[in-house]
N, CA, C and O of each residue as an XYZ file, in Angstrom:
296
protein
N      -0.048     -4.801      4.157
C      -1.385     -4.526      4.652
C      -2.414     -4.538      3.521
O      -3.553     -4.932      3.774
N      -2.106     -4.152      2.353
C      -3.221     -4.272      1.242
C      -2.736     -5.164      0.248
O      -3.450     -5.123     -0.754
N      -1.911     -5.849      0.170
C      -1.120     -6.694     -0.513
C      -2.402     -7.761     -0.963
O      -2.713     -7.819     -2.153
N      -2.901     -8.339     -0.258
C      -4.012     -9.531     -0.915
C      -5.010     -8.642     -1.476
O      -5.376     -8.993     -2.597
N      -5.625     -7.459     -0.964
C      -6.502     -6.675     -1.670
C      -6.382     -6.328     -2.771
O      -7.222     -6.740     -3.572
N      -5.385     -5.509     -3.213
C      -4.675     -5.260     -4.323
C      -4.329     -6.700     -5.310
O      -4.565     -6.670     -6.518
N      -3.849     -7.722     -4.755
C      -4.023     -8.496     -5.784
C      -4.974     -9.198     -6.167
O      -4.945     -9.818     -7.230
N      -6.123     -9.205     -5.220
C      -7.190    -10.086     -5.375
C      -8.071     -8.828     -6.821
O      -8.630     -9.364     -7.778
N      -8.038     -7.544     -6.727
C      -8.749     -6.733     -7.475
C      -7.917     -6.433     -8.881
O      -8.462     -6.023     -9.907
N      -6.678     -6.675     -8.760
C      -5.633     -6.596    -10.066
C      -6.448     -7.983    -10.983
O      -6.972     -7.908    -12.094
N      -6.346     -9.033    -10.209
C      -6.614    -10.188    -11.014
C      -8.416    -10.318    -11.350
O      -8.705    -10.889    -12.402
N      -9.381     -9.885    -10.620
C     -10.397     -9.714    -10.658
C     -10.889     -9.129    -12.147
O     -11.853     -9.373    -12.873
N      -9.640     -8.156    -12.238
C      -9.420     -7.509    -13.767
C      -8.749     -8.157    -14.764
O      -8.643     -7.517    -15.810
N      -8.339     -9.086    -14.737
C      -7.838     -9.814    -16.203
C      -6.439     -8.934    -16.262
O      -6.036     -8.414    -17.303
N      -5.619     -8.825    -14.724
C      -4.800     -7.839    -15.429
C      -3.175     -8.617    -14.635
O      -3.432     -9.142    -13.552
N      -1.813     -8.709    -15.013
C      -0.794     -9.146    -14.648
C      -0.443     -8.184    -14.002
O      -0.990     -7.096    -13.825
N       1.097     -8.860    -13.409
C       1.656     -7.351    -13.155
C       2.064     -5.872    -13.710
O       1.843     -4.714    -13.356
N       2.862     -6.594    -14.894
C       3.475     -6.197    -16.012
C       2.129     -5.442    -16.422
O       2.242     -4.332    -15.901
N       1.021     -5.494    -17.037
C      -0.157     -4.813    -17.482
C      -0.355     -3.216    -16.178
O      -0.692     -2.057    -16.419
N      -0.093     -3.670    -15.292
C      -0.715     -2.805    -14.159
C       0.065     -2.068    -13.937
O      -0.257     -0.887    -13.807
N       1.485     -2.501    -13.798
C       2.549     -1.308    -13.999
C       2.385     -0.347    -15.615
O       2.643      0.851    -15.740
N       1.887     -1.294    -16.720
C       2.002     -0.357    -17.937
C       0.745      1.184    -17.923
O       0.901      2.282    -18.456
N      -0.634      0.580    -16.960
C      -1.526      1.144    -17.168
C      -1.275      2.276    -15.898
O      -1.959      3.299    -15.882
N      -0.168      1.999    -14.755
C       0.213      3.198    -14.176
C       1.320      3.881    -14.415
O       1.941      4.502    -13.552
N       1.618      3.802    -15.581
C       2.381      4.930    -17.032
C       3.678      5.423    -16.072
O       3.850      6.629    -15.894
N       4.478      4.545    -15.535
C       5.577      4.539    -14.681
C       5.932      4.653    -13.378
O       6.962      4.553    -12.712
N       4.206      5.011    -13.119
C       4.664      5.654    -11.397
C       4.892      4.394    -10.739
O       5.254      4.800     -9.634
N       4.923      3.169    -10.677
C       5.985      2.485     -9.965
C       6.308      0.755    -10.667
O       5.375      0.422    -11.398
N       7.186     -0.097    -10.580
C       7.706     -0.807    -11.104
C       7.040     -2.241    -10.902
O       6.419     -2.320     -9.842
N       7.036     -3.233    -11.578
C       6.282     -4.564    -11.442
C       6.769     -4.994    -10.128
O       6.025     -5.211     -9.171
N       8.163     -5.118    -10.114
C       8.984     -5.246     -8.764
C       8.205     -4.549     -7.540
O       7.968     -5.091     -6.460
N       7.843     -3.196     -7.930
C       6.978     -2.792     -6.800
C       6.240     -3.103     -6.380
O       6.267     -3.389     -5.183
N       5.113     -3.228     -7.158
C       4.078     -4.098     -7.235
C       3.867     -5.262     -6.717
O       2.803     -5.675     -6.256
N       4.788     -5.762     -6.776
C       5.022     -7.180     -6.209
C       5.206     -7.497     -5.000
O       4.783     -8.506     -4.437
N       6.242     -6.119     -4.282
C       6.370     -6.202     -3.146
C       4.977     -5.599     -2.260
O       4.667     -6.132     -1.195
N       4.283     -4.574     -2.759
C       3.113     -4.325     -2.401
C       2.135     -5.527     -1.975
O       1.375     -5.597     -1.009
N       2.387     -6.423     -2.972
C       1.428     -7.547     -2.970
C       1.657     -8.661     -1.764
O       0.981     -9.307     -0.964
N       2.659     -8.526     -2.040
C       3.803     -9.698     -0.956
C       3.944     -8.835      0.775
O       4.655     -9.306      1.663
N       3.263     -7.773      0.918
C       3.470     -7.046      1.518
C       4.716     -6.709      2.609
O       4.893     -6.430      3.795
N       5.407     -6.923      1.422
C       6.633     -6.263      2.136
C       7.288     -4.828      1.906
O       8.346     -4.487      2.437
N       6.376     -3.862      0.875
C       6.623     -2.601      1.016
C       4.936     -1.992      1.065
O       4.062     -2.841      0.888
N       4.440     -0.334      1.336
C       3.429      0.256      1.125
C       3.512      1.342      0.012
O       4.364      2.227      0.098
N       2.497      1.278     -1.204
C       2.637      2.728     -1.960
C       2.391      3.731     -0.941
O       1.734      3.597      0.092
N       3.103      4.918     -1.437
C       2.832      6.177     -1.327
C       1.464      6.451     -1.645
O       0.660      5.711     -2.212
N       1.260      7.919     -1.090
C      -0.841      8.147     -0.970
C      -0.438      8.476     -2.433
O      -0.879      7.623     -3.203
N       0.271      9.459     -3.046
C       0.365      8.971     -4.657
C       0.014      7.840     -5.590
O      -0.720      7.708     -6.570
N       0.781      7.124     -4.939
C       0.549      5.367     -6.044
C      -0.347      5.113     -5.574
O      -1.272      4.842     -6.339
N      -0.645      5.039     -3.957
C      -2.042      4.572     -3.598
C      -3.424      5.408     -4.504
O      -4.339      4.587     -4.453
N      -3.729      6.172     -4.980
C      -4.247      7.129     -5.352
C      -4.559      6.693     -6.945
O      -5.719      6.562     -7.335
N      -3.523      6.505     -7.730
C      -3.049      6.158     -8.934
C      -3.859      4.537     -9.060
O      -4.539      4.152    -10.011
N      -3.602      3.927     -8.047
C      -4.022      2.344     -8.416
C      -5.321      2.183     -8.172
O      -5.968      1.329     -8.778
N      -6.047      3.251     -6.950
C      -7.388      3.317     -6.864
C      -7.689      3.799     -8.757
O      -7.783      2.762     -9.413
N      -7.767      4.467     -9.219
C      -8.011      5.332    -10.448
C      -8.013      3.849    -11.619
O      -8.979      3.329    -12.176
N      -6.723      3.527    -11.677
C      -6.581      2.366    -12.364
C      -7.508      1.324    -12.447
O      -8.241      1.043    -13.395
N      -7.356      0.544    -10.884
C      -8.305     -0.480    -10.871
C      -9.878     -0.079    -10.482
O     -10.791     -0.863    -10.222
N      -9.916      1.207    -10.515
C     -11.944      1.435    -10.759
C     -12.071      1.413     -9.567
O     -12.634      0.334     -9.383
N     -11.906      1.956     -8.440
C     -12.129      1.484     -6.623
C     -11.927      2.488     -5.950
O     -10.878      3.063     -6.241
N     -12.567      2.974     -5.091
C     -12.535      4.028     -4.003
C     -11.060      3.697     -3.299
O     -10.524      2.637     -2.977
N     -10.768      4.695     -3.233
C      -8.616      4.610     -2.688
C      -9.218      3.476     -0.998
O      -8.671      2.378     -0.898
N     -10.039      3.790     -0.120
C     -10.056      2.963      0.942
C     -10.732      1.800      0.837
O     -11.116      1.229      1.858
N     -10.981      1.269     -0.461
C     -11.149     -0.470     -0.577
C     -10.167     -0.847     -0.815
O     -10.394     -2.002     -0.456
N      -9.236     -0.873     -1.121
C      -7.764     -1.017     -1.012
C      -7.483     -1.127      0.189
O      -6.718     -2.085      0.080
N      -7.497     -0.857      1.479
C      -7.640     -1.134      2.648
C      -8.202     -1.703      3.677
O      -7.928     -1.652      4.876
N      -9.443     -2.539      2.788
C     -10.288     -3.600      3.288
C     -10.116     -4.434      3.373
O      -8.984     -4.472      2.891
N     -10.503     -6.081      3.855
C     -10.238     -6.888      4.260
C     -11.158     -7.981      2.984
O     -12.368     -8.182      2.883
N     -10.230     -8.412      2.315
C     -10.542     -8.956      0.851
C     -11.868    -10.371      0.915
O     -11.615    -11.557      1.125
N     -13.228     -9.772      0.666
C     -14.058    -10.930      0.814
C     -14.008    -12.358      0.692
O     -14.468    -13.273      1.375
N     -13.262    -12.300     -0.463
C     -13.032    -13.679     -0.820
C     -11.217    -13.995     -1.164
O     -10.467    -13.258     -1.804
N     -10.903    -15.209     -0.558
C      -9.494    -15.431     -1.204
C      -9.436    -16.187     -2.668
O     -10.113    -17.133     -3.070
N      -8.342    -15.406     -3.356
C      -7.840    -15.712     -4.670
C      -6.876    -16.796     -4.464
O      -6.162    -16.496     -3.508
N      -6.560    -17.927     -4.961
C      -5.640    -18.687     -5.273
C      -5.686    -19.115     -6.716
O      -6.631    -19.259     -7.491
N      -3.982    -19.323     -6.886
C      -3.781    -19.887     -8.684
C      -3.529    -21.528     -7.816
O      -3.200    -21.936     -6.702
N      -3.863    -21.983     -8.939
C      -3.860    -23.499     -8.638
C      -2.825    -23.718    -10.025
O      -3.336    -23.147    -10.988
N      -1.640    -24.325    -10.347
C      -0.961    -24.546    -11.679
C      -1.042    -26.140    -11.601
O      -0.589    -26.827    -12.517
């Protein structure tokens, strides 16, 4: 459910996975992260809480419907 949000605002920041797990000082794993993104799992209102703080964002924009889509083009 917040999986494109979350990654569209991770990358918005110049930030990987690996970076975003370091800057949330363990509370959950790149793997997590990933699945968050991929939305096949949800943080806890904890991590949810934690990643608002991180990425600079009110905890319920994380739950919005992402203005614009992100794509990597390789």
């Amino acid at each position: 459910m917040i999986g494109e949000r979350l990654k569209q605002l991770r990358l918005a920041r110049g930030l990987s996975l690996d970076d975003l797990a370091l800057k949330l000082e363990g509370a959950v794993t790149k793997q997590a992260l990933s699945k968050y993104e991929q939305d096949k799992d949800n943080p806890s209102l904890s991590v949810l809480n934690k990643l608002a703080i991180v990425l600079n964002v009110p905890r319920t924009r994380l739950w919005e419907k992402p203005e614009v889509r992100v794509e990597v083009i390789a």
